[in-house]
PDB file of N, CA, C, O and CB in Angstrom:
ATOM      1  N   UNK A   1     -21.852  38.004-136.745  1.00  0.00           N
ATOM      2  CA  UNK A   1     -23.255  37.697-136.914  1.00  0.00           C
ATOM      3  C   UNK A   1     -23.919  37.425-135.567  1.00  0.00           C
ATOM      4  O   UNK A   1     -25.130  37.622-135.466  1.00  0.00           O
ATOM      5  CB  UNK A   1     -23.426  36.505-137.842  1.00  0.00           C
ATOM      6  N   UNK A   2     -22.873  36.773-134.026  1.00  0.00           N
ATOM      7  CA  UNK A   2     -23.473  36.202-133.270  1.00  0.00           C
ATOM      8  C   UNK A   2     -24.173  37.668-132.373  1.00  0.00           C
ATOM      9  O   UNK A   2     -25.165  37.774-131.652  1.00  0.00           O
ATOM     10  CB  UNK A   2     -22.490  35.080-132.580  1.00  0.00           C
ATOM     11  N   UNK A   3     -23.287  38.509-132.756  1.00  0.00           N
ATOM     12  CA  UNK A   3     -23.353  40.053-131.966  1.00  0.00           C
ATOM     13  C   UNK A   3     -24.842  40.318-132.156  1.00  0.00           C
ATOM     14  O   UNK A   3     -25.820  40.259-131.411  1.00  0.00           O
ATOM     15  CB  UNK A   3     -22.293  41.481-132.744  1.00  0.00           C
ATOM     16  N   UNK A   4     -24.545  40.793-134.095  1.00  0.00           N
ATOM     17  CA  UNK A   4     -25.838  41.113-134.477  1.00  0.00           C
ATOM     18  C   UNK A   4     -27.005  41.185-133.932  1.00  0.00           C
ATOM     19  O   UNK A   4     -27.516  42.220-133.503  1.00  0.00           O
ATOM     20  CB  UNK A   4     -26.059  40.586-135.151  1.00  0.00           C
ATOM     21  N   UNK A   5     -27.644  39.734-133.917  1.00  0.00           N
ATOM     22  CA  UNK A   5     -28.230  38.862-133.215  1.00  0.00           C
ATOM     23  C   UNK A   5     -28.341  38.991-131.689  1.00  0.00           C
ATOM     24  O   UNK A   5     -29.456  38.691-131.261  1.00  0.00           O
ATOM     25  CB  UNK A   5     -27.675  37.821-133.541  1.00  0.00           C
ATOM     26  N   UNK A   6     -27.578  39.310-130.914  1.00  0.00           N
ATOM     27  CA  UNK A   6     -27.913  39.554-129.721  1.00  0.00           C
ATOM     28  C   UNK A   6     -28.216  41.027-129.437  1.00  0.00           C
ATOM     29  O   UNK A   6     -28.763  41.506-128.443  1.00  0.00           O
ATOM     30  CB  UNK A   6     -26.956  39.051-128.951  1.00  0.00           C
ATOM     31  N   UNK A   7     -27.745  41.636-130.518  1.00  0.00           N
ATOM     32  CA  UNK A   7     -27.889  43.117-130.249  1.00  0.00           C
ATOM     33  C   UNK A   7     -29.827  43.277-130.791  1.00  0.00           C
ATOM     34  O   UNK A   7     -30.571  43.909-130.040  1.00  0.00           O
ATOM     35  CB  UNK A   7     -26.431  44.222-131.463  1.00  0.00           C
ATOM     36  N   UNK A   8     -30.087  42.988-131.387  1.00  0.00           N
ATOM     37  CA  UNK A   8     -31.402  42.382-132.254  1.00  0.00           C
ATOM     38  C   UNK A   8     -32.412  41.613-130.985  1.00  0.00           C
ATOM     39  O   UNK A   8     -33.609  41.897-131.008  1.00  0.00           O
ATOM     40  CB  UNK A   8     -30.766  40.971-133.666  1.00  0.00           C
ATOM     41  N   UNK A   9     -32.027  40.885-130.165  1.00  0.00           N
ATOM     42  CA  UNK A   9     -32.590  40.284-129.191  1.00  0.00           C
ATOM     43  C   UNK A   9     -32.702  40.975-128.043  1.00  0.00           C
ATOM     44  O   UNK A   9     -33.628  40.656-127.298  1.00  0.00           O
ATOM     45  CB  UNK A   9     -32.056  39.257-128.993  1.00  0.00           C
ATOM     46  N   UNK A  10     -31.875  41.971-127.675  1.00  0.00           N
ATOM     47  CA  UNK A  10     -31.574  42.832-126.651  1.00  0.00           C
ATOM     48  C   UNK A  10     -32.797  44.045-126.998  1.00  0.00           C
ATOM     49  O   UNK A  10     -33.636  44.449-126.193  1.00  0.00           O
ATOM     50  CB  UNK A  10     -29.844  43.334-126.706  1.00  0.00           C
ATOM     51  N   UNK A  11     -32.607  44.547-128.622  1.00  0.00           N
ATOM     52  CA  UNK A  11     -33.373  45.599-128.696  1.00  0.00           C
ATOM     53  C   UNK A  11     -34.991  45.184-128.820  1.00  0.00           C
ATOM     54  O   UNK A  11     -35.814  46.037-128.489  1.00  0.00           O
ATOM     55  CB  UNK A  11     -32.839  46.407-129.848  1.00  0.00           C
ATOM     56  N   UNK A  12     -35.505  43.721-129.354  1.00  0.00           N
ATOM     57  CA  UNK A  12     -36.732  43.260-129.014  1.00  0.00           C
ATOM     58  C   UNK A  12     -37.035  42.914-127.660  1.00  0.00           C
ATOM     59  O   UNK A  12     -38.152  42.462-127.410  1.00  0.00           O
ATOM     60  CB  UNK A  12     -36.970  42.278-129.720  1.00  0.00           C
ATOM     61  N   UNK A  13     -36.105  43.083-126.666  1.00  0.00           N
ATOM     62  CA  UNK A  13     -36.590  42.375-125.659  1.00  0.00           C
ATOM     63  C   UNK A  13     -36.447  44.025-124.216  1.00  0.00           C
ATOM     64  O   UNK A  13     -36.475  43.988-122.986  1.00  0.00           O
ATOM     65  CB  UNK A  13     -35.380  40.589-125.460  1.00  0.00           C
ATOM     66  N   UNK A  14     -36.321  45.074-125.075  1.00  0.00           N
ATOM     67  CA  UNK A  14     -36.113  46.174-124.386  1.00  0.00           C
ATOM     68  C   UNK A  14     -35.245  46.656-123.190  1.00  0.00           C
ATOM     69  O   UNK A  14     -35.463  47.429-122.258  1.00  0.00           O
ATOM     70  CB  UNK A  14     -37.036  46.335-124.144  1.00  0.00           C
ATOM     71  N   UNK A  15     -33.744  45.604-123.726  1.00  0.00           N
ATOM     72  CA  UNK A  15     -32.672  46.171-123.162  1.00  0.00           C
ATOM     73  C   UNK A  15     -32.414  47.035-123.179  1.00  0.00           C
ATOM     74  O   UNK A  15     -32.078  47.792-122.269  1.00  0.00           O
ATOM     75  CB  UNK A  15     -31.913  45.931-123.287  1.00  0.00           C
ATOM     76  N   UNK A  16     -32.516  47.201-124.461  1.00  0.00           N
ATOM     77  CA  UNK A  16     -31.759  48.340-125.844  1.00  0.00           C
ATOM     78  C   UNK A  16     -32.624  49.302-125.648  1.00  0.00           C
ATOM     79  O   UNK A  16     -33.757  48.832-125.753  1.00  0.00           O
ATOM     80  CB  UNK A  16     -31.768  47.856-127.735  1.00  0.00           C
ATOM     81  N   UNK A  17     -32.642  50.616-125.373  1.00  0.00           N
ATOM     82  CA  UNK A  17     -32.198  51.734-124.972  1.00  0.00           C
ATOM     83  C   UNK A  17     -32.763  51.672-123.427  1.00  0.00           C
ATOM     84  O   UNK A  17     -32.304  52.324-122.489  1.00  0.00           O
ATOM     85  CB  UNK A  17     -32.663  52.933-125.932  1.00  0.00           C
ATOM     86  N   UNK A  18     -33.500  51.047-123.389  1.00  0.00           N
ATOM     87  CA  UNK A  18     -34.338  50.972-121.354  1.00  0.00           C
ATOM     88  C   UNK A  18     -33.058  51.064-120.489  1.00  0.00           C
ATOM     89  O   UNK A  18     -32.659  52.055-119.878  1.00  0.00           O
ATOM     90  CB  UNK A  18     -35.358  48.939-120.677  1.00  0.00           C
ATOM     91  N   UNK A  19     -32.523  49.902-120.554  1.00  0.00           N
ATOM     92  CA  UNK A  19     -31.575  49.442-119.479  1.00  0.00           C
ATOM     93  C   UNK A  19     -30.083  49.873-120.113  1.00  0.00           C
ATOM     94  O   UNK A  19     -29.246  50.260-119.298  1.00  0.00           O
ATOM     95  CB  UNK A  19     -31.743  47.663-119.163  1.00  0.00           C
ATOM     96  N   UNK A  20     -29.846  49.841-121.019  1.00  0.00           N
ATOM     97  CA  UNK A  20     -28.780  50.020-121.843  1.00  0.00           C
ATOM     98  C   UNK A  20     -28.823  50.996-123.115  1.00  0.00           C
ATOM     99  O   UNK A  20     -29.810  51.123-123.838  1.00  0.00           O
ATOM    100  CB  UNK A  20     -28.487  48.785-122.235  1.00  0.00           C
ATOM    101  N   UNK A  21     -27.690  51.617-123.266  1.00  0.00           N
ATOM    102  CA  UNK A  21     -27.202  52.633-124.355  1.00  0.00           C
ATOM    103  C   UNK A  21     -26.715  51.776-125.143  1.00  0.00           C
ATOM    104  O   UNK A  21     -25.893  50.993-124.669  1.00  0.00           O
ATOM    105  CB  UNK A  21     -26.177  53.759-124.016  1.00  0.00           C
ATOM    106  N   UNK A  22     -27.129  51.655-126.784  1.00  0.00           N
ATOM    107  CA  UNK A  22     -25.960  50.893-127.546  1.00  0.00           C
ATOM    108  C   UNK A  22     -24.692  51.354-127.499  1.00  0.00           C
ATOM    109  O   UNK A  22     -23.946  50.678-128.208  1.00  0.00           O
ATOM    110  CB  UNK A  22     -26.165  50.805-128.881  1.00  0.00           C
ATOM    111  N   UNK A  23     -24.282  52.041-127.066  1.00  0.00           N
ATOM    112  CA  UNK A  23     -22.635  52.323-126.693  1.00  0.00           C
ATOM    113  C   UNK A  23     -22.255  51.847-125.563  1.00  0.00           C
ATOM    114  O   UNK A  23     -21.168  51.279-125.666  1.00  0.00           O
ATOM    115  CB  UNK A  23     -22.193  53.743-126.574  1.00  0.00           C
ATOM    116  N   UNK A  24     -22.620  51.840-124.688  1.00  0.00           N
ATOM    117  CA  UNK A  24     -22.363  50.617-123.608  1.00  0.00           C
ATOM    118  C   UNK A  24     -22.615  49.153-123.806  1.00  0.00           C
ATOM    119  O   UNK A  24     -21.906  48.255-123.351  1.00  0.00           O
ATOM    120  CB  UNK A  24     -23.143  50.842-122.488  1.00  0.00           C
ATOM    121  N   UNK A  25     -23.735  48.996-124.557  1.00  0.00           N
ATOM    122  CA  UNK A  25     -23.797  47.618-124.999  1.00  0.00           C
ATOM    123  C   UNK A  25     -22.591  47.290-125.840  1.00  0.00           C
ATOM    124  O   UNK A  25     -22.194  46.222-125.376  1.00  0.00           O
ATOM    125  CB  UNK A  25     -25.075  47.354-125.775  1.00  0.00           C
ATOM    126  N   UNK A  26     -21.762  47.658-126.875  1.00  0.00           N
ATOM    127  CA  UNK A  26     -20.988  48.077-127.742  1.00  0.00           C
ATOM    128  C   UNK A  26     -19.820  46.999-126.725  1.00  0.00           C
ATOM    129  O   UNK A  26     -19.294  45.887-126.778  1.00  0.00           O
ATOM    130  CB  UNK A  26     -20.883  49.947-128.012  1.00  0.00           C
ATOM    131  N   UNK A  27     -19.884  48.257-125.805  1.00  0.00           N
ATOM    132  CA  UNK A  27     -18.085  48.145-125.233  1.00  0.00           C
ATOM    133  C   UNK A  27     -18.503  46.930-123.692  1.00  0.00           C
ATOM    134  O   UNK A  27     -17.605  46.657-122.896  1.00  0.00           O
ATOM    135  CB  UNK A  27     -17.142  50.492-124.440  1.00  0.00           C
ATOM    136  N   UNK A  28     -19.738  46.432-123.541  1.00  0.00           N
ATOM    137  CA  UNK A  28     -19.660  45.252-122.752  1.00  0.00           C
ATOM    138  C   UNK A  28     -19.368  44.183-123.729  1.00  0.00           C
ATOM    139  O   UNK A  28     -18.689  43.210-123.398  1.00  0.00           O
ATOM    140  CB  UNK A  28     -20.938  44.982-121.928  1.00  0.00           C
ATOM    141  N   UNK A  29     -19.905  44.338-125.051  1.00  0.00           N
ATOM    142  CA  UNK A  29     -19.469  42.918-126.385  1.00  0.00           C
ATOM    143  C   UNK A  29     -17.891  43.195-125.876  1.00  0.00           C
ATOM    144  O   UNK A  29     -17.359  42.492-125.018  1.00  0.00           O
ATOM    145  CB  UNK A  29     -19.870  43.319-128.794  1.00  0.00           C
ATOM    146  N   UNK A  30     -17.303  44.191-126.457  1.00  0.00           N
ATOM    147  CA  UNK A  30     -16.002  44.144-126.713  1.00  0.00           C
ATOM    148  C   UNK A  30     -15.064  43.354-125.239  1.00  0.00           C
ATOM    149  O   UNK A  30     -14.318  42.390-125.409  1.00  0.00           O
ATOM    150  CB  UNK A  30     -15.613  45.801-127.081  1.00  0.00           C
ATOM    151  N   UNK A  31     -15.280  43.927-124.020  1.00  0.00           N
ATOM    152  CA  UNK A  31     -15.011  43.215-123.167  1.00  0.00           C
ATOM    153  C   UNK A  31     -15.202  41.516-123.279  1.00  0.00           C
ATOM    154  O   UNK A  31     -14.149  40.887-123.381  1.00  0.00           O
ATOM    155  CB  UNK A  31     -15.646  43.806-122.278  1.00  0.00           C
ATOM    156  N   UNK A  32     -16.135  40.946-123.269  1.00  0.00           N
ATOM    157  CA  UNK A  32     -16.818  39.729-123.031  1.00  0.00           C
ATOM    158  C   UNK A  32     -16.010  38.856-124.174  1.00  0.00           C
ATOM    159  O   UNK A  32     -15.268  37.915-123.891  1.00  0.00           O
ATOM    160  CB  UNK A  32     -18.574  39.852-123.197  1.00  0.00           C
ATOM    161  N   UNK A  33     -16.274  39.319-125.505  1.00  0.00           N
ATOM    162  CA  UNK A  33     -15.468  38.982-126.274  1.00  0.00           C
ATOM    163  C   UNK A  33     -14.683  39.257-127.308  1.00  0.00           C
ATOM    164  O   UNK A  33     -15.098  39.273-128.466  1.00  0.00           O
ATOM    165  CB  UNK A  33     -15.760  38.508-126.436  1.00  0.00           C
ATOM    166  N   UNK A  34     -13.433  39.506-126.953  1.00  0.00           N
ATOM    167  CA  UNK A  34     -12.521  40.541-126.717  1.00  0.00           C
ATOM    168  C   UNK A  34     -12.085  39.924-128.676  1.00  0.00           C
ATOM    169  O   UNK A  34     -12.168  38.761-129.069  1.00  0.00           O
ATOM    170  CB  UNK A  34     -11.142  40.362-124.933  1.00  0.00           C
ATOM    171  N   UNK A  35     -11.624  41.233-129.578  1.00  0.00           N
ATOM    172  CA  UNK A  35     -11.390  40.701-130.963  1.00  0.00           C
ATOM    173  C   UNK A  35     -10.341  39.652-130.842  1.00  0.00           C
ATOM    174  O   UNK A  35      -9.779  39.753-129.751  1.00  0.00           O
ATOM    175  CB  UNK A  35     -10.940  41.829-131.996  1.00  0.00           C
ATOM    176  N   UNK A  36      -9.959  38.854-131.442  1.00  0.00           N
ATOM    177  CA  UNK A  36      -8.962  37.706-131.964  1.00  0.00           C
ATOM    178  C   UNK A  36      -7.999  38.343-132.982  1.00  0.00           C
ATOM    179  O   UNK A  36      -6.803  38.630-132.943  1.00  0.00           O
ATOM    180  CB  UNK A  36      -9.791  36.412-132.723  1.00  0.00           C
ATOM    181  N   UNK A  37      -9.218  38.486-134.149  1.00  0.00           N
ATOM    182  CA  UNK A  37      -8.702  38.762-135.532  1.00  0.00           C
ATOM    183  C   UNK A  37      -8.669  39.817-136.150  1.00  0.00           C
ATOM    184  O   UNK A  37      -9.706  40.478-136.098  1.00  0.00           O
ATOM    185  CB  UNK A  37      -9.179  38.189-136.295  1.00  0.00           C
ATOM    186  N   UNK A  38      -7.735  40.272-136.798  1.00  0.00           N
ATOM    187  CA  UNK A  38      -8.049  42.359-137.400  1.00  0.00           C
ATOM    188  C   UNK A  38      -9.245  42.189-137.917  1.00  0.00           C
ATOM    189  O   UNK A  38      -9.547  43.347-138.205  1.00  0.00           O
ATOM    190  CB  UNK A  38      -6.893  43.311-138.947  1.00  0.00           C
ATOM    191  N   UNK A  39     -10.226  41.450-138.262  1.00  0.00           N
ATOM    192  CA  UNK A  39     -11.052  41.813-138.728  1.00  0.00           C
ATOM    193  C   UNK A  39     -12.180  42.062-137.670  1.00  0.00           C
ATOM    194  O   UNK A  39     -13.106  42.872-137.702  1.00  0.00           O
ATOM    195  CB  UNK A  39     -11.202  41.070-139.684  1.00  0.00           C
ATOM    196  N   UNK A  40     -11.850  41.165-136.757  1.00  0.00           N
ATOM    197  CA  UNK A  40     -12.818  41.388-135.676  1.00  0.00           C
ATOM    198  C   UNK A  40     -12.531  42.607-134.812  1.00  0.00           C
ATOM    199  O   UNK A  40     -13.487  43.133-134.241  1.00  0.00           O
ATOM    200  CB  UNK A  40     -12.868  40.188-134.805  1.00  0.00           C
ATOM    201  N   UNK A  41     -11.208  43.148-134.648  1.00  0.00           N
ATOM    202  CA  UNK A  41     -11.169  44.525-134.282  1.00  0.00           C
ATOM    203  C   UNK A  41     -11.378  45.332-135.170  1.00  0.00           C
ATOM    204  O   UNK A  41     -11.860  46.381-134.743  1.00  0.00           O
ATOM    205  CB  UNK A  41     -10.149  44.894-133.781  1.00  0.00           C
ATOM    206  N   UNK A  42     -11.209  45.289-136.309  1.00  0.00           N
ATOM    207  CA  UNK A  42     -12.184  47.320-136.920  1.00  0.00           C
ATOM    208  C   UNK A  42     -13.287  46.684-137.061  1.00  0.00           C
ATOM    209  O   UNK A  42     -14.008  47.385-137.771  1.00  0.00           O
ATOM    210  CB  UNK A  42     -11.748  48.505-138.857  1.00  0.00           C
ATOM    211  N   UNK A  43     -13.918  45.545-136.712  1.00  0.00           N
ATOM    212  CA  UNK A  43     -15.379  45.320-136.328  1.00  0.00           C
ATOM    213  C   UNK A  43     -15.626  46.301-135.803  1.00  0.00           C
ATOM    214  O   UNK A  43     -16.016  47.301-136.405  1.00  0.00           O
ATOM    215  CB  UNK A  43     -15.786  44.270-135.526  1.00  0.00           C
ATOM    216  N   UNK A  44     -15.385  46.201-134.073  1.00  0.00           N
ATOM    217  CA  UNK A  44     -15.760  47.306-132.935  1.00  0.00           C
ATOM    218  C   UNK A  44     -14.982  48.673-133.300  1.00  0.00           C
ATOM    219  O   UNK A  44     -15.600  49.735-133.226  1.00  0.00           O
ATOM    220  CB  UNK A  44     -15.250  46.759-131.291  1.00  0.00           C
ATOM    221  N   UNK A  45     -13.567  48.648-133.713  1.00  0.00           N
ATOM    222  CA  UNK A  45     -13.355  49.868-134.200  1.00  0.00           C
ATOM    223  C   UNK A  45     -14.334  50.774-135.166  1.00  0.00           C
ATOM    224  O   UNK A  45     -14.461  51.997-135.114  1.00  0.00           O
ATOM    225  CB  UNK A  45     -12.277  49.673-134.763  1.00  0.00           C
ATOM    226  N   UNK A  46     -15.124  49.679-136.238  1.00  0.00           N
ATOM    227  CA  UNK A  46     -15.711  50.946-137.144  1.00  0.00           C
ATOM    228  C   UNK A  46     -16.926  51.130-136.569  1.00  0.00           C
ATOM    229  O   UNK A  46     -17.741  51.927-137.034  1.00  0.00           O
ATOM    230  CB  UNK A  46     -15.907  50.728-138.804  1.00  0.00           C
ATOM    231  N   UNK A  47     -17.160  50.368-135.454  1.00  0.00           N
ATOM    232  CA  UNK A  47     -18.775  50.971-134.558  1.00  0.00           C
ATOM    233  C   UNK A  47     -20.070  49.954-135.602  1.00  0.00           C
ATOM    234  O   UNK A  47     -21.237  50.329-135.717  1.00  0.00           O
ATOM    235  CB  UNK A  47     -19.155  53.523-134.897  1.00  0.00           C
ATOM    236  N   UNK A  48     -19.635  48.948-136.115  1.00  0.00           N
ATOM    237  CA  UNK A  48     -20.032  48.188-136.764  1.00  0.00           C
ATOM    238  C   UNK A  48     -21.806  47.624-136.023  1.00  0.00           C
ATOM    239  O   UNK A  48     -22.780  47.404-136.742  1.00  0.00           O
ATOM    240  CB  UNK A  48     -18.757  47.218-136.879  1.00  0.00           C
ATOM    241  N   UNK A  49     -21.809  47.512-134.641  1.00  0.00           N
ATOM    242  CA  UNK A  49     -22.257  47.285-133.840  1.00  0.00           C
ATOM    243  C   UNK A  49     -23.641  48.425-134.152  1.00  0.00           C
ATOM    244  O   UNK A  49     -24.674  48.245-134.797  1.00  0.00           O
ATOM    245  CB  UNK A  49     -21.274  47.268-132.735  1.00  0.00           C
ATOM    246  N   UNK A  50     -23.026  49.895-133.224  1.00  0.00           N
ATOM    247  CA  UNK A  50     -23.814  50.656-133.745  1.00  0.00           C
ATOM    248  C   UNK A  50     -24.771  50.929-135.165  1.00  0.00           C
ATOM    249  O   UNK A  50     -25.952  51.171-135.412  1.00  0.00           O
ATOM    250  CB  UNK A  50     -23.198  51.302-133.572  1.00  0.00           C
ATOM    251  N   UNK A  51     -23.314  50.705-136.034  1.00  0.00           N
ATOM    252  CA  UNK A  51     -24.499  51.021-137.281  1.00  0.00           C
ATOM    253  C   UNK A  51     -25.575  50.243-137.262  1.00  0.00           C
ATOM    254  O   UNK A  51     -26.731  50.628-137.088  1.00  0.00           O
ATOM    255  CB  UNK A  51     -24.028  50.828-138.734  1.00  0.00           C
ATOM    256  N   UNK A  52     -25.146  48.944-137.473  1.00  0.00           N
ATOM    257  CA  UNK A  52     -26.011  47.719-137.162  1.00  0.00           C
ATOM    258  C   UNK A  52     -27.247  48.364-136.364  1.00  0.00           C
ATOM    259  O   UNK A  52     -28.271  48.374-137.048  1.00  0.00           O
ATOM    260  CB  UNK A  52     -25.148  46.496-136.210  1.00  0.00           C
ATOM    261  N   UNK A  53     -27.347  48.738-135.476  1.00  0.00           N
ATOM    262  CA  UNK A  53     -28.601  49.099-134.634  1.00  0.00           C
ATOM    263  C   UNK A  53     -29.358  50.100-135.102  1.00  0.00           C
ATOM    264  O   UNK A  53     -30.574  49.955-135.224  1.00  0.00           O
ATOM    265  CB  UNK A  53     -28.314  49.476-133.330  1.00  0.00           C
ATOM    266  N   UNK A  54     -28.770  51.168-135.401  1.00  0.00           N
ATOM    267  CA  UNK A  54     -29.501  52.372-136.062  1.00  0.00           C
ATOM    268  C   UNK A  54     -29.972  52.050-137.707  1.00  0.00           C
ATOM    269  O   UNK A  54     -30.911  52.526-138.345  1.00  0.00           O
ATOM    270  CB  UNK A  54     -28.383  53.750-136.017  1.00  0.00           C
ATOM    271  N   UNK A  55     -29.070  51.185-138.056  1.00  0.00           N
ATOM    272  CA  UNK A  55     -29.716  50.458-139.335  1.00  0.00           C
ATOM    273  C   UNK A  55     -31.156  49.636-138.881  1.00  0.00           C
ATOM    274  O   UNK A  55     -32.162  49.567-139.587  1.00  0.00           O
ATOM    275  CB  UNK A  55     -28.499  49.245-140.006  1.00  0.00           C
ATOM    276  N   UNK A  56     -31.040  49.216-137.931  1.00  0.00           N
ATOM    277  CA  UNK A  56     -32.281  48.052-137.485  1.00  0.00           C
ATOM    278  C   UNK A  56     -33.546  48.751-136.657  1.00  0.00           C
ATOM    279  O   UNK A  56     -34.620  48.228-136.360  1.00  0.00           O
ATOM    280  CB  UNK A  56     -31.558  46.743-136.315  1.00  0.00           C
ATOM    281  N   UNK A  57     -33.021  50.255-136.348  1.00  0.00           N
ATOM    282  CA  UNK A  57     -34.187  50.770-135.494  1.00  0.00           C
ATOM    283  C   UNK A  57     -35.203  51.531-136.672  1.00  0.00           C
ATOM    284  O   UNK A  57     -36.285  52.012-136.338  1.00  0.00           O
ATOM    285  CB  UNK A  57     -33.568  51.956-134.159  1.00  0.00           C
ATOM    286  N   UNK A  58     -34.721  51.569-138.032  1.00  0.00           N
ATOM    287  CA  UNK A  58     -35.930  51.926-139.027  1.00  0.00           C
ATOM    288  C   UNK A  58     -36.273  50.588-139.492  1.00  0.00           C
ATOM    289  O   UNK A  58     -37.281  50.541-140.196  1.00  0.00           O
ATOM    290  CB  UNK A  58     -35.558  52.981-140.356  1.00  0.00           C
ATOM    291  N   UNK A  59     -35.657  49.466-139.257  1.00  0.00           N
ATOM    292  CA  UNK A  59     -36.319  48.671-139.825  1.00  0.00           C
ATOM    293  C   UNK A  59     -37.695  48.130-139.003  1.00  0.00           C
ATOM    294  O   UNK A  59     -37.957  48.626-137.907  1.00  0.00           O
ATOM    295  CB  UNK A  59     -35.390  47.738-140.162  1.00  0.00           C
ATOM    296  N   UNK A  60     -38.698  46.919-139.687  1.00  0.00           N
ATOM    297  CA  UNK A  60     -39.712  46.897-138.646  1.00  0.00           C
ATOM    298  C   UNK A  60     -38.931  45.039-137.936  1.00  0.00           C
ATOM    299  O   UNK A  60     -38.108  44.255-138.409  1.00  0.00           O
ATOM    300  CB  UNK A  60     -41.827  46.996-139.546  1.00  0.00           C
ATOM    301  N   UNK A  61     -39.531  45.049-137.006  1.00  0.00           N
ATOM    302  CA  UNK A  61     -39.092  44.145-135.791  1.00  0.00           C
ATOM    303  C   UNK A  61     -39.341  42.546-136.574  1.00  0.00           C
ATOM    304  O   UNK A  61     -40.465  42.053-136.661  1.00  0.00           O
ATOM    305  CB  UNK A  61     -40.253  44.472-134.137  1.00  0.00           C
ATOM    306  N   UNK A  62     -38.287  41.973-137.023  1.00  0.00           N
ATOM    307  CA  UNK A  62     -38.600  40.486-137.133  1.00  0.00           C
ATOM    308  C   UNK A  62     -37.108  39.734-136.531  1.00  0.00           C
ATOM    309  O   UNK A  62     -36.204  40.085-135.772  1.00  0.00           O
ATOM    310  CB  UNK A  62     -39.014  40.035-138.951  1.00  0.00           C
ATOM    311  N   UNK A  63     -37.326  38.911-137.075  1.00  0.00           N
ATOM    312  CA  UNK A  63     -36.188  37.779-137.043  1.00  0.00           C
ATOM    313  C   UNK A  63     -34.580  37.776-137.268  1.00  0.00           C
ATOM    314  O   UNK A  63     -34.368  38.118-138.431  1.00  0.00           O
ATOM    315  CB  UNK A  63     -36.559  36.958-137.962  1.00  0.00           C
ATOM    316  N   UNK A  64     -33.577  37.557-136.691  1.00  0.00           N
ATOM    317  CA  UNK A  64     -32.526  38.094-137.147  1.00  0.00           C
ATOM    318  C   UNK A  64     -31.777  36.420-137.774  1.00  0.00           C
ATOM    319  O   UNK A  64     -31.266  35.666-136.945  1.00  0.00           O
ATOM    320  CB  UNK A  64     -31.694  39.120-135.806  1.00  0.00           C
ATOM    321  N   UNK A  65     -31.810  36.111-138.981  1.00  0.00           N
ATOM    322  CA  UNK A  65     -31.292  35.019-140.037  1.00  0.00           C
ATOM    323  C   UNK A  65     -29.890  34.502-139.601  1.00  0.00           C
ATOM    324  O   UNK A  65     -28.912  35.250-139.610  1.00  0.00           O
ATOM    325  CB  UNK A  65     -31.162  35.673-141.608  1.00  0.00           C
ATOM    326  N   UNK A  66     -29.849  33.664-139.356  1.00  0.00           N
ATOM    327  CA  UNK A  66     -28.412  32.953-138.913  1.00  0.00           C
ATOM    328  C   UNK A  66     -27.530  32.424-140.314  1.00  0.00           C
ATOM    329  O   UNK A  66     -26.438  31.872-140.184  1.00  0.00           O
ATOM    330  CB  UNK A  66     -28.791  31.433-137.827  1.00  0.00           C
TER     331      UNK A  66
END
């Protein structure tokens, strides 16, 4: 969720595609914080990240719910 959320903050704040590719954004999460748990690796394995974004770039721009 914390990803989400930053990926969400990144793309309102015009990281996200300006300065950065969500596929590089992707694999700097994965670095930074690296999975623990199998679930948190086929996280980044299933591109969870990505979908997440291309799910959020038709949506319209609000708040991301904690």
């Amino acid at each position: 969720m914390i990803t989400k959320c930053f990926v969400k903050m990144a793309k309102n704040k015009k990281l996200i595609p300006h300065m950065f590719n969500i596929e590089d954004m992707q694999s700097y999460l994965k670095a930074t914080i690296p999975p623990l748990t199998a679930d948190e690796y086929k996280f980044f394995e299933n591109n969870e990240i990505i979908r997440f974004y291309e799910a959020d770039m038709t949506a319209p721009n609000g708040l991301c719910d904690p």
